[in-house]
C-alpha positions as CSV (number, residue, x, y, z in Angstrom):
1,X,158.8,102.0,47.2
2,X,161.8,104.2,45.9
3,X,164.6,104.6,48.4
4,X,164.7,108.0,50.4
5,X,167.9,108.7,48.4
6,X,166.4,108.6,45.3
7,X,163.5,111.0,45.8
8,X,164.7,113.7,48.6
9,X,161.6,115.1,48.9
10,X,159.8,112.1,50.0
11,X,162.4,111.8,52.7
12,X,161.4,115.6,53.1
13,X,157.8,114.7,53.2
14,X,157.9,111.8,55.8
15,X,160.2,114.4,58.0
16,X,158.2,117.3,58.5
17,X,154.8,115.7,58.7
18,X,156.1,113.7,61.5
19,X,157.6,116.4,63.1
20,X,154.4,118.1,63.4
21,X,153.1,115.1,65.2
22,X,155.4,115.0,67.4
23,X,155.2,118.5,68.7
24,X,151.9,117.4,69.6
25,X,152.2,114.1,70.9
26,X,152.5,115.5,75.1
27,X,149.2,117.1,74.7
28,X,145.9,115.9,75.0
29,X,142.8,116.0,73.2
30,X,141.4,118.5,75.8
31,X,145.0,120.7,75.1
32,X,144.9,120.7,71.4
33,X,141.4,122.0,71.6
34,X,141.7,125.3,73.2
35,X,142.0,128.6,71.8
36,X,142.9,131.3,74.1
37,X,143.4,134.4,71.8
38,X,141.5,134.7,68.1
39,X,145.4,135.0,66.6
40,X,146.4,131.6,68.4
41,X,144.6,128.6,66.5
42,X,144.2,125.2,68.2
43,X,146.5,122.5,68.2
44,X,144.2,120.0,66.1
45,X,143.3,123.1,63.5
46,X,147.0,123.2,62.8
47,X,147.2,119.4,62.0
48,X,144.2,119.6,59.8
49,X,145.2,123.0,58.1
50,X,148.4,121.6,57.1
51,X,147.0,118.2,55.7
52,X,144.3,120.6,54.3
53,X,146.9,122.5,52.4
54,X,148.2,118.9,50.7
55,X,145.1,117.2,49.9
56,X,143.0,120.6,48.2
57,X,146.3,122.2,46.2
58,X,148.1,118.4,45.3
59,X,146.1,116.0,45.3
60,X,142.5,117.2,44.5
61,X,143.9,118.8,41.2
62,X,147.2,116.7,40.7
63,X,146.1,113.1,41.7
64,X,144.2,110.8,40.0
65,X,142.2,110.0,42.8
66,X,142.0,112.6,43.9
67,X,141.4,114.6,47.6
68,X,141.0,112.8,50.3
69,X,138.8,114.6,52.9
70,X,135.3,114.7,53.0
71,X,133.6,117.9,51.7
72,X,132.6,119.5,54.1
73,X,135.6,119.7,56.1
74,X,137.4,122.0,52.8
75,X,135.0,124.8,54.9
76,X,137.1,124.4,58.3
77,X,140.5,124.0,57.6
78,X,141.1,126.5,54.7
79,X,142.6,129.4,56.3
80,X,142.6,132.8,53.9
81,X,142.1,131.4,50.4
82,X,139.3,132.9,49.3
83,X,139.8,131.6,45.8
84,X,139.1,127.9,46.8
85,X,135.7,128.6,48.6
86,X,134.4,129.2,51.9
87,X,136.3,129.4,55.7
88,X,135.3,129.0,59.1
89,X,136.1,132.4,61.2
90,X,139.4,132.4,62.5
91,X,138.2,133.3,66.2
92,X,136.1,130.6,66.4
93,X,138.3,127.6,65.6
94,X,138.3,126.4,68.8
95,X,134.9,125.6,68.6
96,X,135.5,123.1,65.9
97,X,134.7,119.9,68.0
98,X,134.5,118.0,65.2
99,X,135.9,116.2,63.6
100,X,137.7,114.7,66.4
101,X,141.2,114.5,67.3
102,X,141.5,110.8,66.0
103,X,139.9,111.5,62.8
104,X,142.4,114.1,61.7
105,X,145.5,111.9,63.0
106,X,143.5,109.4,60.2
107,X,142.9,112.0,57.8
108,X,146.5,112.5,57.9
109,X,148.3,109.3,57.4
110,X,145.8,109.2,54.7
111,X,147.0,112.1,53.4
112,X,151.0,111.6,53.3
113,X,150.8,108.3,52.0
114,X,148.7,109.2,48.9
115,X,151.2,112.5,48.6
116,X,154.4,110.2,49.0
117,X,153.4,107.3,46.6
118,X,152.4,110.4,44.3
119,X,155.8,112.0,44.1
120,X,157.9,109.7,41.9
121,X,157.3,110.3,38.4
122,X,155.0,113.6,39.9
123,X,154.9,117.0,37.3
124,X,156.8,119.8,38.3
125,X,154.5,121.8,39.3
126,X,152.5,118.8,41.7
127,X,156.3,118.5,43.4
128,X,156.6,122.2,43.4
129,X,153.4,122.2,45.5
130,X,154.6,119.7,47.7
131,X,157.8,121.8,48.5
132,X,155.8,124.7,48.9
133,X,153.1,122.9,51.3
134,X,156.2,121.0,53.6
135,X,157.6,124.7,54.3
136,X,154.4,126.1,55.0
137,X,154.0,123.1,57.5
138,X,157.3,124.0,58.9
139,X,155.5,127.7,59.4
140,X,152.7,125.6,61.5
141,X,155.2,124.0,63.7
142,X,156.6,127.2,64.6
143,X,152.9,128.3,64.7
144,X,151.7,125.2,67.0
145,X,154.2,125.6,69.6
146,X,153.8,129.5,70.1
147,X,149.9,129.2,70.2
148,X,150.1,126.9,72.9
149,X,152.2,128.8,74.5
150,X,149.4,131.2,74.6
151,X,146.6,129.2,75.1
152,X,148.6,127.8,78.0
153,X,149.1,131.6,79.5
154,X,145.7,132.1,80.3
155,X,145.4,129.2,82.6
156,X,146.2,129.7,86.3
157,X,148.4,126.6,87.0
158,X,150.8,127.7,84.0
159,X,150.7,124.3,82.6
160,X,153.9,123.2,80.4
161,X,154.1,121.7,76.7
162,X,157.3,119.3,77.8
163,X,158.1,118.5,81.3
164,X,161.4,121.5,82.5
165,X,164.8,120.0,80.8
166,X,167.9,120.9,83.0
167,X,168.8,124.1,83.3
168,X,170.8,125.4,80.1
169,X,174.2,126.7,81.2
170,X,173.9,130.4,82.1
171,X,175.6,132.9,79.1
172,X,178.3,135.2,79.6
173,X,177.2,138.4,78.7
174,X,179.9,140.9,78.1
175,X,179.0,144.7,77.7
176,X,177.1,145.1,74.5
177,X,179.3,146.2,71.2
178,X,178.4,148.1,68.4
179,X,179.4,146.6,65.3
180,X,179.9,149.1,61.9
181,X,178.9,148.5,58.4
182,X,179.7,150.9,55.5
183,X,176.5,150.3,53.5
184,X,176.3,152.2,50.2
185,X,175.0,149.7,46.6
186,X,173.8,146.2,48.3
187,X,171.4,143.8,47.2
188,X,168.6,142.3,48.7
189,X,165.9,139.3,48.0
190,X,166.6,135.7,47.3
191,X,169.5,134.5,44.9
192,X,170.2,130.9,43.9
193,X,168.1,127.9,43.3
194,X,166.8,126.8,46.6
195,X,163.4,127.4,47.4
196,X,162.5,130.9,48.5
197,X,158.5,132.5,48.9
198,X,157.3,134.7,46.5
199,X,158.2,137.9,48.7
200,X,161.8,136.9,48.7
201,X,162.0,138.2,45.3
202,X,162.8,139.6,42.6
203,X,166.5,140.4,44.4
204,X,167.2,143.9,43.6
205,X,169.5,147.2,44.3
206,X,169.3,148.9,47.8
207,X,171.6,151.6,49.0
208,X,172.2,151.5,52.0
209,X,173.8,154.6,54.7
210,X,176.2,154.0,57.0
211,X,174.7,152.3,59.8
212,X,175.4,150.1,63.4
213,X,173.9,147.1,64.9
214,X,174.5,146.0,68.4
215,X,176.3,143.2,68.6
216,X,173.6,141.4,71.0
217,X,170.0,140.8,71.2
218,X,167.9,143.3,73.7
219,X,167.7,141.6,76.9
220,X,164.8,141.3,79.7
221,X,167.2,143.3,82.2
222,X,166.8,146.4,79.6
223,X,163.1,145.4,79.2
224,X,162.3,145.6,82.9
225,X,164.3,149.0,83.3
226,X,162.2,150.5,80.3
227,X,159.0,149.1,82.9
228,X,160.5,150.5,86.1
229,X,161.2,153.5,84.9
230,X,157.8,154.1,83.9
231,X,158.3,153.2,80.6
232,X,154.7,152.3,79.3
233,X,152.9,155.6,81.5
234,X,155.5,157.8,79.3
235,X,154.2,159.2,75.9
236,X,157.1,160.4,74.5
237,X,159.4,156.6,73.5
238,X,156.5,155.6,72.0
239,X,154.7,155.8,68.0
240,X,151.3,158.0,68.3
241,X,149.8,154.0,67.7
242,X,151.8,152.6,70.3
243,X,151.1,154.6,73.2
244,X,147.2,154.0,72.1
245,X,147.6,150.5,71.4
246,X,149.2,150.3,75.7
247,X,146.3,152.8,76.6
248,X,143.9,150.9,75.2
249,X,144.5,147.3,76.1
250,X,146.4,148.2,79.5
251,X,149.6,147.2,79.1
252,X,152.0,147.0,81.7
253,X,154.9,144.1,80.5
254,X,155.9,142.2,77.8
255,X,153.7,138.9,77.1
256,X,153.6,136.3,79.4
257,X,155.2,138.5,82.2
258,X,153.9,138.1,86.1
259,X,154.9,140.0,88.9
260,X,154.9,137.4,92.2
261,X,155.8,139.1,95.7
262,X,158.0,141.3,93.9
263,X,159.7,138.9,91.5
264,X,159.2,138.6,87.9
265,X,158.5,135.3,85.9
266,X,157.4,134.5,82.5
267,X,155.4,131.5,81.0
268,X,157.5,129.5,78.7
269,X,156.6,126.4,77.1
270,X,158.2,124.7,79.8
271,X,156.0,126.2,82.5
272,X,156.3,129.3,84.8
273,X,160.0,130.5,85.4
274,X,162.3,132.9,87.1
275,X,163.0,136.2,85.1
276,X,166.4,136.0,83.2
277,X,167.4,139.3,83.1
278,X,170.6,138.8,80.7
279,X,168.5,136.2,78.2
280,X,167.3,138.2,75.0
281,X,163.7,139.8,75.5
282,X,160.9,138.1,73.7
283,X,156.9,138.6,73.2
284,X,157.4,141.8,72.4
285,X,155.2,143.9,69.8
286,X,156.4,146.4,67.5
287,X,155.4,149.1,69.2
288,X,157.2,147.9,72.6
289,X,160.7,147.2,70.7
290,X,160.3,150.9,68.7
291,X,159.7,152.7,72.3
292,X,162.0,150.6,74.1
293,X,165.1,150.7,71.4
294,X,163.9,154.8,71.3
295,X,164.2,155.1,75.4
296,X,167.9,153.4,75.2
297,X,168.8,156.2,72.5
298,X,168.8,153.9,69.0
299,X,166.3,152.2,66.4
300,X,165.3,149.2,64.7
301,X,166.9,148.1,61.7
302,X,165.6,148.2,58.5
303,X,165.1,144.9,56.9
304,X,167.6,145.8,54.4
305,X,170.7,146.9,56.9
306,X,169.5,143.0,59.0
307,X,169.6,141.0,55.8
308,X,173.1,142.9,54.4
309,X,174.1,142.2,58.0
310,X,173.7,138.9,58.3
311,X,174.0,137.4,54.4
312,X,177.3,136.3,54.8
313,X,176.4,134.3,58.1
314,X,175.5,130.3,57.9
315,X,171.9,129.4,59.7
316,X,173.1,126.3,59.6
317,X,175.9,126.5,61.9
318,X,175.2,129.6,63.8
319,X,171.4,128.4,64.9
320,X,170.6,126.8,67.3
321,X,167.6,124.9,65.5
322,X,165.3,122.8,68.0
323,X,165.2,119.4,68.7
324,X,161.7,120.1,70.3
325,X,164.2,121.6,73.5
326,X,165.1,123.5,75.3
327,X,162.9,126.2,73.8
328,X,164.0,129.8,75.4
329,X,166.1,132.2,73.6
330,X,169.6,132.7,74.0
331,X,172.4,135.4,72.4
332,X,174.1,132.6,71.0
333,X,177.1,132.0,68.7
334,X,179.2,135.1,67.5
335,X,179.0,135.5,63.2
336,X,182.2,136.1,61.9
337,X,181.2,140.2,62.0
338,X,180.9,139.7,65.6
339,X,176.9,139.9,66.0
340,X,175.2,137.1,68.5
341,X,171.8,136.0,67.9
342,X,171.2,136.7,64.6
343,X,169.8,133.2,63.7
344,X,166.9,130.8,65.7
345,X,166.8,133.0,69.3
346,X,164.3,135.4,68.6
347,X,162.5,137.1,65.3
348,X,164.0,140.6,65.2
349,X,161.7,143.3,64.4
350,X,162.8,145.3,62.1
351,X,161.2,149.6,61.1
352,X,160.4,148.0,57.6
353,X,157.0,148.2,56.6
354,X,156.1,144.1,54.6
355,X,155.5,145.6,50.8
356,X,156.6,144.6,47.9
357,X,159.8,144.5,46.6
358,X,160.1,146.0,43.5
359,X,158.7,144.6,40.3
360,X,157.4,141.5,42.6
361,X,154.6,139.0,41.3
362,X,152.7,136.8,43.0
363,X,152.5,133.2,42.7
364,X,149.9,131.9,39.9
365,X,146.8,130.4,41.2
366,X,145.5,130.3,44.7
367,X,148.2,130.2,46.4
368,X,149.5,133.2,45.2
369,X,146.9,134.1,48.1
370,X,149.8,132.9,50.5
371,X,152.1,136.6,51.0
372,X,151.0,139.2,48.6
373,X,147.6,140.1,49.9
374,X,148.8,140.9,53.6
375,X,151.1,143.6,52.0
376,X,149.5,146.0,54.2
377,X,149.8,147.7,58.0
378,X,152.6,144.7,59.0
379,X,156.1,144.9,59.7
380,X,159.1,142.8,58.6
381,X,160.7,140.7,60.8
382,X,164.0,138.6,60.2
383,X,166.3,135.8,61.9
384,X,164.1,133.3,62.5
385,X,163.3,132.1,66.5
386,X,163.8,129.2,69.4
387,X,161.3,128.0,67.6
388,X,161.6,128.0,64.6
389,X,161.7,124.8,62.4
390,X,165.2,123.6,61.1
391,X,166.3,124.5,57.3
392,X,163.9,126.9,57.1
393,X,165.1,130.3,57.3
394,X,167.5,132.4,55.1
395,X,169.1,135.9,54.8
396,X,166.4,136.8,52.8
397,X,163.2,135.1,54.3
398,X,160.6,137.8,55.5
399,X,158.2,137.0,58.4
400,X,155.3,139.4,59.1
401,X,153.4,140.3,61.6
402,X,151.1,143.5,63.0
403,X,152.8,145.9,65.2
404,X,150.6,144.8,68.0
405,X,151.3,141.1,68.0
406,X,153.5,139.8,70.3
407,X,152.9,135.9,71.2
408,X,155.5,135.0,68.3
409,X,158.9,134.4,70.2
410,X,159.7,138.4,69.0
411,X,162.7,140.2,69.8
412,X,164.9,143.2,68.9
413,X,168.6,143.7,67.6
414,X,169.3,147.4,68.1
415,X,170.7,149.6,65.5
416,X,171.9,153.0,65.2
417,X,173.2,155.8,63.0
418,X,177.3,156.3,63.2
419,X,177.8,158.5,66.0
């Protein structure tokens, strides 16, 4: 077998498939079962979607054997492809019994090894497949760990994910900055040669106004003072859709809040803690960072101002990228423009609506499925979270979600018009 040096993405391959596993290993066939919330899939789903993803789009039409799983399981782990055949409903994935936990750990050894003896001497486009299915495994980590999370929520003993780690050293917060940018002619979208999704691109012009971005994350101190000061009764913080969206569903708190004898705690994956009142605010939808950042007497960014913001900053150095813990947001490193936060604490919601940059294509195929068709009624969200995978965010990477979803690890980064 070819060294890992000569092939990088077999290494690549043999990384992030184990990776996966191992996020999963502490939980039990009962745990990776459940499905709390129709948006939060099942543990086992996400191992069987992602080895799904391999075995229909590389090997079934790149390998001479071709796929390994058995017919009829194409039906339950295809997602949203409705170019490659039928799929299971999305709410009812827990119900999926079958095939059991074993045989999809089966299924995918199976599956990498027939992938990784594929890849030397592969075509282009099989390897370009493979790239594209590792990163959209790396999606499904994040994915795995924030749907237990919620299907964890829901049940009374607040079970954890990992056993509690130590206590991380408490931050010091000093009084929030506002940091300056000139705008005017900037660009944004992916540039260079490293992999990007298709609604990175095309890179193009944006102008940009002056503009101002706090220099740290919004915190769960300015969270609970939005709540105690009757935040979610008053009308007038809050989008026409937001204040019918917390009518509706009785809203009180951000997700995974509970109010004990007067204390608040919150759910995390490592069970039931304290409050934090100076760590960043997360589980927070759209509509609750809009009202909130309104109520404190600023905005959300626009993707464009975050991205122009942050482009010169490294991930790399500046994230604080998971080693499967601890997993709770911080306000982390400064960037060299003095903003904390901006990579792997929390996604920040930004007031862009997700559509299409400008002369943007999808990719050919089915998996040109994958971003363009949810162009529609989501918002933009950048920087990447706690729990996000290594490697696999960028200045220009776009995450998307509905305004009213909140069990992603989501967050805000105020901004502002120069005063």
């Amino acid at each position: 077998m070819p060294s890992l040096q000569a092939d990088p993405l077999q290494g690549a391959l043999r990384e992030v498939r184990a990776r996966t596993q191992e996020l999963a290993a502490s939980l039990s066939a009962e745990d990776q079962q459940v499905q709390a919330f129709p948006e939060a899939s099942p543990t086992k789903w996400h191992l069987g979607h992602t080895t799904w993803f391999l075995d229909r789009f590389v090997l079934r039409e790149h390998a001479p054997a071709g796929q390994v799983m058995p017919e009829a399981w194409d039906e339950l782990f295809n997602s949203y492809y409705e170019g490659v055949g039928k799929r299971f409903e999305r709410a009812r994935r827990g119900c999926l019994s079958r095939p059991a936990l074993d045989e999809v750990l089966a299924w995918r050894a199976a599956v990498t090894e027939r992938v990784d003896a594929l890849l030397p001497g592969a075509e282009p486009r099989a390897r370009e497949l493979v790239e594209l299915g590792l990163h959209h495994e790396m999606q499904h980590q994040e994915l795995l760990l924030t749907d237990v999370l919620a299907n964890f929520s829901v049940h009374p003993a607040a079970p954890a994910w990992r056993a509690t780690p130590p206590d991380a050293p408490r931050e010091t917060l000093e009084a929030p900055r506002w940091i300056a940018f000139e705008g005017g002619l900037v660009h944004s979208g992916a540039e260079g040669d490293g992999f990007c999704f298709d609604n990175e691109l095309p890179r193009h012009p944006v102008w940009l106004a002056p503009f101002e971005l706090r220099d740290t994350l919004l915190t769960n101190g300015e969270a609970l003072a939005f709540l105690e000061s009757g935040g979610y009764d008053d009308h007038r913080p809050w989008l026409a859709d937001g204040i019918a969206w917390v009518r509706a569903e009785g809203v009180r708190a951000p997700a995974y809040w509970r109010e004990e004898n007067g204390a608040w705690f919150t759910h995390t994956l490592y069970g039931l803690r304290p409050l934090d009142l100076d760590a960043p605010a997360t589980h927070l939808s759209a509509y609750e960072a809009d009202a909130i950042a309104t109520w404190l007497g600023a905005r959300l960014p626009t993707e464009h101002e975050w991205e122009h913001a942050a482009a010169p900053s490294d991930p790399a150095t500046l994230g604080r990228w998971h080693a499967h813990g601890p997993l709770w947001p911080r306000h982390g490193e400064r960037a060299a423009n003095g903003l904390r936060g901006l990579w792997g604490e929390v996604w920040q919601w930004t007031r862009s609506a997700y559509l299409p940059y400008p002369g943007y294509r999808p990719a050919a195929g089915a998996v040109g499925e994958y971003n363009g068709k949810f162009m529609d009624g989501q918002w933009v969200l950048r920087g990447g979270s706690c729990a996000t995978p290594p490697g696999h965010v960028r200045a220009s990477y776009r995450n998307f979600f509905y305004p009213a979803q909140r069990w992603q690890f989501t967050g805000v980064r105020l901004a502002r018009d120069p005063r």
